[in-house]
C-alpha positions as CSV (number, residue, x, y, z in Angstrom):
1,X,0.0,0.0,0.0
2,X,2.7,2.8,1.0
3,X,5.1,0.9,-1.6
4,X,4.1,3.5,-4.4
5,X,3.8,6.4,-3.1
6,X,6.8,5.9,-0.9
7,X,8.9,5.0,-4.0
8,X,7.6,8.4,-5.9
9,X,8.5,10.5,-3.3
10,X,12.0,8.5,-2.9
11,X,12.2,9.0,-6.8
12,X,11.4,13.0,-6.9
13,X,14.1,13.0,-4.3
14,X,16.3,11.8,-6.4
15,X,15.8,14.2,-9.2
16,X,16.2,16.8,-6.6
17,X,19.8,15.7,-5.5
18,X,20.2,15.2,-9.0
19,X,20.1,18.2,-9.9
20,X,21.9,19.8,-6.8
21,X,25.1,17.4,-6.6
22,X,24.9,15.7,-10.1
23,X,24.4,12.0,-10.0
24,X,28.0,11.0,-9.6
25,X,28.0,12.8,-5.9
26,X,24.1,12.2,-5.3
27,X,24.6,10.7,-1.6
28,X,20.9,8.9,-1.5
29,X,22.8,6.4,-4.3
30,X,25.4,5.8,-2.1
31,X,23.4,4.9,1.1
32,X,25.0,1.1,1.3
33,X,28.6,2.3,0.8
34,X,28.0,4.9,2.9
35,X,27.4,2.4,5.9
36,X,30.4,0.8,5.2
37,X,32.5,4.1,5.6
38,X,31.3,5.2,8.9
39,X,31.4,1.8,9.9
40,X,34.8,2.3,9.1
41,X,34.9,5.2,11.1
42,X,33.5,3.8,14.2
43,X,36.1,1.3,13.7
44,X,39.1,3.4,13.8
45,X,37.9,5.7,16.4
46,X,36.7,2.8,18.7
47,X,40.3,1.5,18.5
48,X,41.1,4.7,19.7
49,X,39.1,5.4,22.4
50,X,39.2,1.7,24.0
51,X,42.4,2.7,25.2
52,X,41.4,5.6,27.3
53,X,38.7,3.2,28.9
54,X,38.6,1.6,32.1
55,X,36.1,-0.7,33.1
56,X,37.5,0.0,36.8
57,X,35.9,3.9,36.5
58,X,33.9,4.2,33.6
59,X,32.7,7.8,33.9
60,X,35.8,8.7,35.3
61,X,37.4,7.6,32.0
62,X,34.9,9.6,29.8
63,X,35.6,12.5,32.0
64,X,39.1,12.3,31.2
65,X,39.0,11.7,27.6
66,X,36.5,14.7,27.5
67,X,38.9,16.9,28.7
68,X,41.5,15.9,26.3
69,X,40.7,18.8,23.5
70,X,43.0,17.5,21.0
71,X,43.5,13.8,21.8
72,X,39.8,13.0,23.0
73,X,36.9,15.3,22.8
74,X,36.6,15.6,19.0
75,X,37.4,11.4,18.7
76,X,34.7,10.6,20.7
77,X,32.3,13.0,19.2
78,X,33.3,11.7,16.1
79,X,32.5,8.0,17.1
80,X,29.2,9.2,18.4
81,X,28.3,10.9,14.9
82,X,29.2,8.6,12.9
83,X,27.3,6.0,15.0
84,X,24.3,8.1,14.6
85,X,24.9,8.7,10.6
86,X,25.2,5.0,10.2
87,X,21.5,4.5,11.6
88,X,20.5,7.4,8.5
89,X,22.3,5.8,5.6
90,X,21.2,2.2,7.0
91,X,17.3,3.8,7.0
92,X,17.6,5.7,3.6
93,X,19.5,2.5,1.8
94,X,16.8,0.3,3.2
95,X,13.9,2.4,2.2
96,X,15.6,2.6,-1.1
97,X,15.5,-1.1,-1.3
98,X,11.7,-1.6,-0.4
99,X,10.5,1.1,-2.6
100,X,12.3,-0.1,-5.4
101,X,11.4,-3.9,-5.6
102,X,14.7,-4.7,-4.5
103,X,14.1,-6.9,-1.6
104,X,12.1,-10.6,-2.8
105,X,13.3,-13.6,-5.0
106,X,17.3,-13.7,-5.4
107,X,17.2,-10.7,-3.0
108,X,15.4,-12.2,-0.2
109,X,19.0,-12.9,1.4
110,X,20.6,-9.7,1.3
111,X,17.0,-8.0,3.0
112,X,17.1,-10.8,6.0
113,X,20.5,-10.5,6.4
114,X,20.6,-6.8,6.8
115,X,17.7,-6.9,9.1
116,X,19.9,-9.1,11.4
117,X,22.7,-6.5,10.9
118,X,19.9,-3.6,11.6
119,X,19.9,-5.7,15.0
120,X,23.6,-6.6,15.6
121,X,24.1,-2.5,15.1
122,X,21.8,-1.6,17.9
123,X,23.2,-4.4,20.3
124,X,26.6,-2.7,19.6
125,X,25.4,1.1,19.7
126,X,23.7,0.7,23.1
127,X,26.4,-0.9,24.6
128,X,28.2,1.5,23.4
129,X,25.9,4.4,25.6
130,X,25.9,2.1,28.6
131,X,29.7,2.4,28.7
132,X,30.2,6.0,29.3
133,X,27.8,5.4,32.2
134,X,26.5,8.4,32.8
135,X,22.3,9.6,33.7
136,X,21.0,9.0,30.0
137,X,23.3,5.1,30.0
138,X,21.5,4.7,33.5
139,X,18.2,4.9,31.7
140,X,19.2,2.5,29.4
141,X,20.6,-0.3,31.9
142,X,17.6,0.1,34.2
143,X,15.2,0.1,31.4
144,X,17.0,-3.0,29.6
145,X,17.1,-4.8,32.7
146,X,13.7,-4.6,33.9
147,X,12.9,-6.3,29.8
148,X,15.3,-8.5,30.3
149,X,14.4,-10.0,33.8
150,X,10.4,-10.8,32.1
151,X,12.1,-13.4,30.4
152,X,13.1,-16.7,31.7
153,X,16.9,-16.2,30.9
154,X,18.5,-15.6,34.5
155,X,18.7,-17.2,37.8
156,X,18.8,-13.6,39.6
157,X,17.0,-10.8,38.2
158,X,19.4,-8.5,36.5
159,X,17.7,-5.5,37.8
160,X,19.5,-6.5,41.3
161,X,22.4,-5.2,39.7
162,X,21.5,-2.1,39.9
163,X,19.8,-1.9,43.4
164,X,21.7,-0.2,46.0
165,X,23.9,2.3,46.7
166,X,27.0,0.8,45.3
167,X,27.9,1.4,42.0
168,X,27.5,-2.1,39.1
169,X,30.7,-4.4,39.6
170,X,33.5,-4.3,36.9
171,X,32.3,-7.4,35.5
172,X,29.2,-5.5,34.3
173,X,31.5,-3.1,31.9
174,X,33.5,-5.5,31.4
175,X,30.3,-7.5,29.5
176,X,29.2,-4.0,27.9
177,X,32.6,-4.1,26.7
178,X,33.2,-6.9,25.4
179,X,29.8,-7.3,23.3
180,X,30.6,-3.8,21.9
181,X,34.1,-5.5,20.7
182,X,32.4,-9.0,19.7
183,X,29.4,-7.8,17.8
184,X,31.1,-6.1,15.3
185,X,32.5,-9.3,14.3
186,X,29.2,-10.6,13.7
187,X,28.5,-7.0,11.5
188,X,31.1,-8.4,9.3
189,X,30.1,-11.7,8.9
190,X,26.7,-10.5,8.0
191,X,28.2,-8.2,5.8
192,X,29.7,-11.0,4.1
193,X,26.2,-12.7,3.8
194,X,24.5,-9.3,2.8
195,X,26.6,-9.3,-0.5
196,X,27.5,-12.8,-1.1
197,X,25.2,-13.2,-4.1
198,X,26.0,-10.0,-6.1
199,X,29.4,-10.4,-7.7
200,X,31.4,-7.3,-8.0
201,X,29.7,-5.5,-4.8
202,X,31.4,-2.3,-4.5
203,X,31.5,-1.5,-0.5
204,X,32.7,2.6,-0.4
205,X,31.5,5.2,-1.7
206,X,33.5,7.4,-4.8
207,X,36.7,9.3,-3.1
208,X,35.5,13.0,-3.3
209,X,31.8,11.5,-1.6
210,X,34.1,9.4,0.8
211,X,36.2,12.3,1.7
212,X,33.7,14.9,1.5
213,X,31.6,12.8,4.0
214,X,34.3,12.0,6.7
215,X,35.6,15.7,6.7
216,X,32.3,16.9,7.2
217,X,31.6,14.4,10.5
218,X,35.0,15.6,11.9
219,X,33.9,19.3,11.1
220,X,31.1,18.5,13.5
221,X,33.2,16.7,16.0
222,X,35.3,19.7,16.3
223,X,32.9,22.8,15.8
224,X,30.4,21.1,18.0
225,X,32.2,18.2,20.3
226,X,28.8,16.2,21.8
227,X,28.8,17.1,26.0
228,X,28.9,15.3,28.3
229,X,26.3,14.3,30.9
230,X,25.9,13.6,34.7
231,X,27.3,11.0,36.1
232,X,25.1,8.2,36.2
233,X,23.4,7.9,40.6
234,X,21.8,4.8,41.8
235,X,20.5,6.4,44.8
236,X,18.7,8.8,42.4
237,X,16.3,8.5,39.4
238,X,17.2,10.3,36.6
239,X,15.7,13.4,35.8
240,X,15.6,15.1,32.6
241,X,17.9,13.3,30.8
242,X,18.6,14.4,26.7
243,X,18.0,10.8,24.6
244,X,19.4,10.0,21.7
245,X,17.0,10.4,18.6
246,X,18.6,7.5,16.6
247,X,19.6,5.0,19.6
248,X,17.0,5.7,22.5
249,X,14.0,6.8,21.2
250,X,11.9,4.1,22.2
251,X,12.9,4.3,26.2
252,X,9.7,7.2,26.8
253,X,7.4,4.6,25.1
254,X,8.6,1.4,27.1
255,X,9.0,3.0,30.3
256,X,5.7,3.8,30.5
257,X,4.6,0.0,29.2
258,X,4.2,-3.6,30.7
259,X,7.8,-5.4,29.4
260,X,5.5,-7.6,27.3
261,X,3.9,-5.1,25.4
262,X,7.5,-4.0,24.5
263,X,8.6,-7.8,24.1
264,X,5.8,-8.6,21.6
265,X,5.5,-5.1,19.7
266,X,9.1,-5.7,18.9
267,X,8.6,-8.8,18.2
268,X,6.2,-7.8,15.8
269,X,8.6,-5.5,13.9
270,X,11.3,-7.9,13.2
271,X,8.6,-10.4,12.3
272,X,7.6,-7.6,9.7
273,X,10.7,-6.7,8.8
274,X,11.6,-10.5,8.0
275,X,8.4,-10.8,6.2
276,X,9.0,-8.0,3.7
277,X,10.2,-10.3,1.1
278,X,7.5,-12.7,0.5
279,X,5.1,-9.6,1.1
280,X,6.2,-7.7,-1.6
281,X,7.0,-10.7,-4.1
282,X,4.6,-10.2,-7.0
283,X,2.0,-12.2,-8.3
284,X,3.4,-15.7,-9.7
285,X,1.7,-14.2,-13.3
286,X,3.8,-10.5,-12.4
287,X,7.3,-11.9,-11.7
288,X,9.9,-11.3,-14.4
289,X,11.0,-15.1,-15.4
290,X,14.7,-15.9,-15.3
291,X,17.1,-16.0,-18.7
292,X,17.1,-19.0,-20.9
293,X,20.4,-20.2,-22.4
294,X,19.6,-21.3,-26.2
295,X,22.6,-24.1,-26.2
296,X,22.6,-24.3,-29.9
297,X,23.9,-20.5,-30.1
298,X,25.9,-21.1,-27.2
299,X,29.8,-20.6,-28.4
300,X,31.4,-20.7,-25.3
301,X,32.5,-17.5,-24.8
302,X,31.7,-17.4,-21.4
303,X,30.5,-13.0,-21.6
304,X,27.5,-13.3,-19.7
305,X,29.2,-15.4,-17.4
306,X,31.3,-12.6,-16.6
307,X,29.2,-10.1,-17.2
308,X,26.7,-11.6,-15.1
309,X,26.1,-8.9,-11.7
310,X,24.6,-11.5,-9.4
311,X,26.7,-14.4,-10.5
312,X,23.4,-16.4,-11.6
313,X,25.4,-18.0,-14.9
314,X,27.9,-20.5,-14.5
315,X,29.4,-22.6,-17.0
316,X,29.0,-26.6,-17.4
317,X,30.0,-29.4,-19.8
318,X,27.6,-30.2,-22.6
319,X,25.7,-32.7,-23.1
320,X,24.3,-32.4,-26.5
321,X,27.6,-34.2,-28.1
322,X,29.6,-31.1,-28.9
323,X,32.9,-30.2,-27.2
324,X,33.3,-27.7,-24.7
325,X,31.1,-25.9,-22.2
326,X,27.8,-23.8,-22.4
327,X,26.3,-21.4,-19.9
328,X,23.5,-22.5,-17.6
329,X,21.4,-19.5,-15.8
330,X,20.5,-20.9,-11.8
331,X,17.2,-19.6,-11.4
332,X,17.1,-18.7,-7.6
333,X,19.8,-16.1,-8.8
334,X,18.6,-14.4,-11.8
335,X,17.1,-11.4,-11.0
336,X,15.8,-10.7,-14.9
337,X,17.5,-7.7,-15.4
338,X,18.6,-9.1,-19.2
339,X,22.6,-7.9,-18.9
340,X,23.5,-11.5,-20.2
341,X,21.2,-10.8,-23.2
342,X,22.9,-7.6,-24.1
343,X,26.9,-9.3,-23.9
344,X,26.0,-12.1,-26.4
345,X,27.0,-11.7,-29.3
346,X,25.0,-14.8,-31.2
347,X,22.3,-14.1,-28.6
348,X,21.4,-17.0,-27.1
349,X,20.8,-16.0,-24.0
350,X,18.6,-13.8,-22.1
351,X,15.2,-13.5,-20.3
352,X,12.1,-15.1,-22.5
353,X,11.0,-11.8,-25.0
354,X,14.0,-9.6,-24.0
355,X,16.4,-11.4,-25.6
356,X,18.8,-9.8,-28.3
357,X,16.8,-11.5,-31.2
358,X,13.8,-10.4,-29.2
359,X,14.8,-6.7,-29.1
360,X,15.9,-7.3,-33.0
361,X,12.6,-8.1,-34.2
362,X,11.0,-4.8,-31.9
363,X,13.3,-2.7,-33.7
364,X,12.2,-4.0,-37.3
365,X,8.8,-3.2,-36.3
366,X,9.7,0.1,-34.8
367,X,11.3,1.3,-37.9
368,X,9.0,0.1,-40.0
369,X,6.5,1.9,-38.3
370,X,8.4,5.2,-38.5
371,X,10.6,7.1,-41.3
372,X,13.8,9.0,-40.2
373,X,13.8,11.2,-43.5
374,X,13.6,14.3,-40.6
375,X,16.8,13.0,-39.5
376,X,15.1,12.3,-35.7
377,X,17.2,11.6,-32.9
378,X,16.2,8.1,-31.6
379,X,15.8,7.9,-27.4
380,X,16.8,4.4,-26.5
381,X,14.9,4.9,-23.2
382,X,15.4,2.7,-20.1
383,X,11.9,2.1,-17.8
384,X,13.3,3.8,-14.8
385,X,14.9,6.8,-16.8
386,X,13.7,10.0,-17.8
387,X,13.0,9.2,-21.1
388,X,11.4,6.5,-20.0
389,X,8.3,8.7,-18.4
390,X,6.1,10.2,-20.8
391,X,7.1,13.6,-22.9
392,X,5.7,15.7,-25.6
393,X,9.3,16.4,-27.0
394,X,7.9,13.9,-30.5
395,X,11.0,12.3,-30.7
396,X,10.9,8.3,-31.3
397,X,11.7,6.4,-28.2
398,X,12.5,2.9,-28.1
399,X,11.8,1.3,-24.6
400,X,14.6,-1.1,-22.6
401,X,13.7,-2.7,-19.2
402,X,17.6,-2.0,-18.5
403,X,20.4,-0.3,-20.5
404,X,22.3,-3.2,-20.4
405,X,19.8,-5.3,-21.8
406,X,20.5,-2.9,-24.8
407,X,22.0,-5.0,-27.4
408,X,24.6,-3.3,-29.5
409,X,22.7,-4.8,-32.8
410,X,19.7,-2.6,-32.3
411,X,21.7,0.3,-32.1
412,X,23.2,-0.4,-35.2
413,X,20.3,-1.1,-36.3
414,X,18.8,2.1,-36.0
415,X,22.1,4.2,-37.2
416,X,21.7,2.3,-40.7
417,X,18.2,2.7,-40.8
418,X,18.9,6.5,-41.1
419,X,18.2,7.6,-38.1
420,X,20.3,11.1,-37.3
421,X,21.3,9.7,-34.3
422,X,20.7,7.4,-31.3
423,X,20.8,8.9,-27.5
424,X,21.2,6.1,-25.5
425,X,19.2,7.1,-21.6
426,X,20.1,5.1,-18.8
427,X,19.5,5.9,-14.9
428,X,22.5,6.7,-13.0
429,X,25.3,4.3,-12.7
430,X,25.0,3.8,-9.2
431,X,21.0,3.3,-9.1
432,X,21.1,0.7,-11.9
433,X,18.1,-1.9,-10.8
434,X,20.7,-4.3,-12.2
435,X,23.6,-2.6,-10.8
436,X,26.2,-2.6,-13.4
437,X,23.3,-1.9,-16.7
438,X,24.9,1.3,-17.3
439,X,28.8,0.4,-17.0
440,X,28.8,-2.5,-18.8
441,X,26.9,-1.0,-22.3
442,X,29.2,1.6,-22.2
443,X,31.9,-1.0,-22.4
444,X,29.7,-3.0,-25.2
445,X,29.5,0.4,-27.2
446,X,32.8,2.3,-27.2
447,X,35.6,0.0,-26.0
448,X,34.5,-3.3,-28.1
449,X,33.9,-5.5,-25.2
450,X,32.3,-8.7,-26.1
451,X,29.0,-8.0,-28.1
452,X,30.8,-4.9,-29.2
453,X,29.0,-2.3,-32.1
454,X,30.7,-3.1,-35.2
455,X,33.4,-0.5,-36.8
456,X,31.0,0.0,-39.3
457,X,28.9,2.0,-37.2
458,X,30.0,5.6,-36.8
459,X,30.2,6.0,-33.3
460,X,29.6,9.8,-33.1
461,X,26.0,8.8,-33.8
462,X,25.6,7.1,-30.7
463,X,26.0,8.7,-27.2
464,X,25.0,7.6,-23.9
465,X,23.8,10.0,-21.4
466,X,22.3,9.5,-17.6
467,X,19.2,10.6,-16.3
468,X,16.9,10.0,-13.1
469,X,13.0,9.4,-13.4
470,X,12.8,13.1,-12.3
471,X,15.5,14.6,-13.5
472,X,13.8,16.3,-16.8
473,X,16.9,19.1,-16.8
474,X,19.4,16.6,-17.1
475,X,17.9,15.0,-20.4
476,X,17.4,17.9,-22.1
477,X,20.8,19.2,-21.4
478,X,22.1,16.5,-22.9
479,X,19.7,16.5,-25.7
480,X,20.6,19.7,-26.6
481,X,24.4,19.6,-26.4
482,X,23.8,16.1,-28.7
483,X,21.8,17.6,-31.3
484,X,24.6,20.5,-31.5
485,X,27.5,17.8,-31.8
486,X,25.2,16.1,-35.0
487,X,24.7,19.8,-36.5
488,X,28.7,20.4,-36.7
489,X,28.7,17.0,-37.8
490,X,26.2,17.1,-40.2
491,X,27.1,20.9,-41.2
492,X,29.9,20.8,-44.5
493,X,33.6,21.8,-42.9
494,X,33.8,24.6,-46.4
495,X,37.1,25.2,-47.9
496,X,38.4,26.6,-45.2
497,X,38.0,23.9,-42.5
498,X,39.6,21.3,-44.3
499,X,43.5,20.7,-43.5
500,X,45.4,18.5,-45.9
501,X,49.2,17.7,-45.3
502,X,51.0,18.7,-47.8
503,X,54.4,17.6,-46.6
504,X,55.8,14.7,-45.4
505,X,57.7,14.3,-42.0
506,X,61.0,12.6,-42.6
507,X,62.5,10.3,-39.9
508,X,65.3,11.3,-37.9
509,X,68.7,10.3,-38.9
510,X,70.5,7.4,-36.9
511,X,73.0,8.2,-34.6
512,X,76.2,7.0,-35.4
């Protein structure tokens, strides 16, 4: 129900921060990587700070790495931002995922798997507040042990811990700090899982975003270093104490409820959470079926093996009597996106009606249908780009589920057939539904990879440009500057803008 409209806003968002940082910076594409470089943050600075920390005198320690301007202060308030940013890149990359139909079939792992890390993050982040022990860590232990002790877990409540006037024994630091070491071993296993069936995952962001990003938290840290509260009282009950937005939110709500309510509404949530992939599968009739491998065409060349972004192609011994090996698509992997159909070159493989014969015989009937004598310029037009949404522009569009389902045939196609020329429109590299669409028909069209365009196609009729469902600007900037490139093309150079060499360059004489 909220799966559409979420996914249009998400979209119109994207055009925005299209249009503001270009979609080589636009951070909302880079939400995953982005986890993975303050999680390397957190990582460094941890190693830092676990130095400076003494389960003996836990506020004691923060107090005197809080008074350490240069050497403490801006570290720790670093770890704590980047903590927090973490929690807004994991929410925006997730969100990105729902909305965009990302997160069933093949894809089932990598959403259950990054639910468990959603969890593995929050055992690690409020572990992480319980150490400095101060009022608002208090909360937290109290709170967290009056859950735990509803459950049949302990011999001794664990709220006994914190009854009394004495302050919690060492050994209760000493298990905060610990699982705050351990669980981000289990972050990194789960990383592991979270990418294991997409080959090629790229895991940070580009450089300048990196950099840009990391500067910008330490900017913080320094211009405005996070305070520190009152130490935590056992003798007193916290007053107002300032939560944490991203961390502690939920402590108002389940203070003021029975520990079962808490128990089963959050029990509800990750059983939600887990059930978002066979909620939002399709319709058996709606799903996109898997490529087909035509072994007949099959030469062996082993291109949409390697082209393959979710490694759903491997390569097997025949067994129709001819030598050698021939491609077999698994199933549970294929994701349909149709990049195998655009890197063969006899096509022979490729999902059922998108296959490069497929698209062949569409672009017979789309010529025929249609004379270039005007000299049009021909929008190949992926679903989820721009020139994929409706326009009153009249120029010819030729629809692709995915760029790299483009087969370099039909663009030759169309060059031959007269058309002026042909403006390849994918979505942004880094928002490719099949992840590498963009990068690898760019390889396919200019720098002869397998299923290359032929020689005899002039490539300064073809051009490939990148545009976001929303971001209208961007394809008619490149539109224009196109049809001015074809004009000085198709303009004569005159007398004067032709240069002939008249004279030849003679070679240098040896050296003797």
């Amino acid at each position: 129900m909220l799966k559409r409209p979420l996914g249009r806003a998400l979209a119109r968002l994207d055009g925005w921060a299209d249009r503001l940082y270009g979609w080589k910076w636009n951070p909302l594409y880079q939400s995953g990587a982005l986890v993975i470089a303050c999680l390397a943050v957190l990582l460094a600075t941890g190693l830092y700070l676990i130095f400076l920390y003494r389960v003996g005198a836990p506020y004691e320690s923060m107090v005197r790495i809080d008074g350490q301007v240069w050497g403490g202060r801006w570290i720790r308030s670093l770890h704590r931002y980047a903590a927090d940013a973490t929690v807004v890149a994991v929410a925006v990359h997730a969100l990105r995922m729902f909305c965009q139909g990302r997160s069933w079939g093949p894809r089932a792992l990598a959403w259950i798997s990054g639910v468990f890390l959603v969890f593995l993050l929050y055992v690690c982040g409020l572990t992480g507040y319980v150490m400095v022990w101060d009022a608002h860590a208090q909360l937290l232990a109290t709170e967290g042990a009056r859950l735990l002790d509803a459950l049949p877990l302990f011999s001794e409540p664990v709220s006994r811990t914190f009854a009394g006037p004495d302050p919690p024994p060492s050994a209760f630091f000493f298990m905060n700090l610990f699982l705050h070491i351990a669980v981000p071993v289990g972050i990194v296993m789960f990383l592991w899982l979270h990418v294991s069936r997409v080959a090629r995952p790229v895991l940070l962001p580009p450089r300048p975003l990196l950099w840009t990003s990391v500067g910008l938290l330490a900017a913080a840290a320094i211009l405005l270093p996070v305070p520190l509260g009152p130490g935590a009282d056992l003798l007193r009950i916290p007053g107002e104490v300032g939560l944490n937005v991203f961390y502690s939110f939920w402590l108002p709500a389940a203070g003021s409820a029975s520990p079962w309510l808490v128990w089963a509404l959050g029990g509800a949530a990750a059983a939600g959470l887990l059930a978002v992939p066979f909620l939002t599968r399709p319709r058996a009739d709606r799903r996109p079926a898997p490529s087909v491998v035509s072994t007949r065409l099959c030469t062996w060349c082993e291109q949409c093996y390697v082209d393959c972004p979710y490694d759903a192609i491997r390569m097997v011994e025949r067994t129709d009597g001819r030598d050698g090996l021939v491609a077999e698509v698994l199933p549970a992997s294929c994701v349909s996106c149709g990049i195998c159909a655009g890197s063969c070159a006899p096509m022979g493989v490729g999902p059922p009606g998108r296959t490069g014969r497929d698209q062949l015989a569409r672009v017979r009937e789309f010529v025929a249908r249609r004379s270039f004598e005007a000299g049009d310029i021909v929008l190949v037009a992926c679903g989820r780009s721009a020139a994929g949404a409706p326009a009153e522009d009249g120029l010819p569009r030729f629809p692709v589920s995915c760029a790299g389902n483009l087969h370099s045939s039909v663009v030759e196609f169309l060059v031959r057939a007269g058309a002026r020329g042909v403006l390849v429109v994918a979505c942004p590299p880094r928002d490719c539904w099949g992840r590498e669409g963009p990068k690898w028909l760019v390889e396919r069209l200019f720098n002869e990879r397998e299923a290359e365009l032929k020689a005899r196609v002039d490539r300064r009729r073809v051009r490939v440009a990148y545009s976001s469902r929303f971001d209208r600007p961007a394809l008619e900037r490149a539109l224009d500057d196109y049809s001015r490139t074809l004009d000085r093309l198709d303009a004569p150079a005159g007398e004067d803008g032709i240069e002939v060499d008249t004279e030849c360059e003679l070679p240098e004489p040896a050296a003797r």
